[in-house]
N, C-alpha and C positions, 0 to 999 in steps of 0.2 A: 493834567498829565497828557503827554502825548501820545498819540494812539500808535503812527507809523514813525519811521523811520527818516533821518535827516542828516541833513551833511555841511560838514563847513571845514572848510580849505582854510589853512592857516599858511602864512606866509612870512617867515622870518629872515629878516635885511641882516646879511652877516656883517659888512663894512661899513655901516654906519659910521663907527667913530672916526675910520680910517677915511673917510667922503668929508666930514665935518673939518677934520685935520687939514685936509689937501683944500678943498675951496668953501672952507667957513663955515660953521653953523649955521649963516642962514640959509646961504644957499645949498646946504645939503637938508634943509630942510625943504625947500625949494622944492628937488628932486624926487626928497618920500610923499608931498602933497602930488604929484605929476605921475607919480605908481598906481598913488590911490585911485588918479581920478582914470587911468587905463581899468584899474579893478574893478570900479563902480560900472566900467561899460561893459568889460570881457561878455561878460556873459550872456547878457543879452543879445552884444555883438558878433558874438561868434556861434555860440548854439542854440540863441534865442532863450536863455533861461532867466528867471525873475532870480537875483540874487540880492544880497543888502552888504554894503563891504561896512567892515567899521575898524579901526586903527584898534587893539588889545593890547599896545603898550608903546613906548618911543621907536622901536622898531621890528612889531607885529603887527601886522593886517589878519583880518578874518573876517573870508567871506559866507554866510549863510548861503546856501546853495535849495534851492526851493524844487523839490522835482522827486520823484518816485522813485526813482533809475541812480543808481549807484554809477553805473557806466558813463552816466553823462555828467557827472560832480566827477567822476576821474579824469573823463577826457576833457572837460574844466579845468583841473589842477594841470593835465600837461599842456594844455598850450598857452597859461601861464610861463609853466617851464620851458616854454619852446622862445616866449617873450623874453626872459631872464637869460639867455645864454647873449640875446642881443644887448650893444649898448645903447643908453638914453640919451637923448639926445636936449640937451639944455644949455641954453643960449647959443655960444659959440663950439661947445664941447661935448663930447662922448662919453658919457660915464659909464661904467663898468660897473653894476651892482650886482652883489653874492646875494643870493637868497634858496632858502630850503623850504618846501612845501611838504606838511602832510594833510592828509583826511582823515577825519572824524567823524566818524558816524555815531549817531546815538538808536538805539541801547547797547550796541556792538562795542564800544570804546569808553564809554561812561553814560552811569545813571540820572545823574544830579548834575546841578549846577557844582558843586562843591568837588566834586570829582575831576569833571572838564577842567574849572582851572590847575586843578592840582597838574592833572595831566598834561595839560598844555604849559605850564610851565616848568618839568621838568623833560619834556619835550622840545620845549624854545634852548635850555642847557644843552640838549643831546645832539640838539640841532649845529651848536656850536662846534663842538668837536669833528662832528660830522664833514666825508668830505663828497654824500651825494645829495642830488637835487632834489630829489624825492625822496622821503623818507616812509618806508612801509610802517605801520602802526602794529602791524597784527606780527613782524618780526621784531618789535623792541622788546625786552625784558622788562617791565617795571616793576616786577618784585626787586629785582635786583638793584634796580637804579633809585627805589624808593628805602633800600637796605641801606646802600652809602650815601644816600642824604641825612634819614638817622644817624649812622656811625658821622659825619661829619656835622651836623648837629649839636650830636651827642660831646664832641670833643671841643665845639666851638663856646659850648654853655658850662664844660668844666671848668675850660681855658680861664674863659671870663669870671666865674666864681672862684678864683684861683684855689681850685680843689684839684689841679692835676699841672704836674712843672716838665717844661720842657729842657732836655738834656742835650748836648749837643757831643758826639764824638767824631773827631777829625778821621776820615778814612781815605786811600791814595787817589787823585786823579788822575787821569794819562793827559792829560793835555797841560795844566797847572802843579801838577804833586800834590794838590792840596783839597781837597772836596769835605764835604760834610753831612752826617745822617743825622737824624731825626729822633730822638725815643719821645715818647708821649708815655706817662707814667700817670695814671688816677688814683688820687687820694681817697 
């Protein structure tokens, strides 16, 4: 177990597919190998910190941040953020990549390995929606957000055991006349 305290900056690429679309899979692959390899240095390059970046999914980065000070994994995570407002520059072209960073600290954020991911991926979701750079941890709700994953869940697994039918009633649109709601009814 770990005795103190640790921290790892997560770093979620919003436009990935929309990068793949515009100049191809590979070379929007290209682009997240070229993030990584800024991340593997940031740290050392900018505040002299031992960090380990490793890729957490097709478009999650997470860097381990190795240091006592909370203050200096944050002022880590902004000048990431200060990178990210800038575009990349590859080959001939300027790319434009969306991405949202939070911090995680352990015990303060999660206990367990089993926790972390849970967290970090309905985090990498929240992230999506999301329309700032930074996201605070200690201001998300995940009772809440772990409530409507159950409830959608919950509705995705009756759906499919077809133990709940979906109704469909026509209601007025202002733009078409014509729109449509939802009932979900459980058997």
């Amino acid at each position: 177990k770990r005795k103190g305290k640790s921290y790892t900056v997560f770093l979620v690429i919003g436009n990935v597919r929309t990068l793949s679309t515009e100049i191809g899979y590979v070379k929007g692959q290209d682009v997240l190998k070229t993030i990584a390899k800024y991340l593997k240095r940031v740290g050392r390059r900018e505040l002299g910190l031992i960090t380990y970046t490793y890729r957490y999914s097709e478009y999650v980065f997470a860097l381990t941040v190795h240091t006592d000070d909370i203050e200096k994994a944050r002022t880590l995570m902004y000048k990431i953020s200060y990178r990210m407002h800038e575009p990349w520059n590859f080959g001939n072209m300027e790319i434009k990549v969306d991405g949202h960073l939070f911090l995680m600290v352990y015990p303060d954020h999660y206990r367990n390995t089993a926790e972390l991911i849970t967290k970090t991926e309905m985090m990498v979701d929240y992230a999506a929606d999301s329309h700032d750079l930074i996201i605070d941890l200690d201001k998300v709700d995940f009772t809440q957000m772990r409530k409507q994953s159950e409830y959608d869940n919950l509705a995705r697994t009756n759906l499919d055991a077809k133990t709940a039918t979906v109704k469909f009633q026509p209601f007025l649109s202002k733009i078409y006349k014509i729109s449509y709601s939802i009932y979900i009814f459980i058997i």
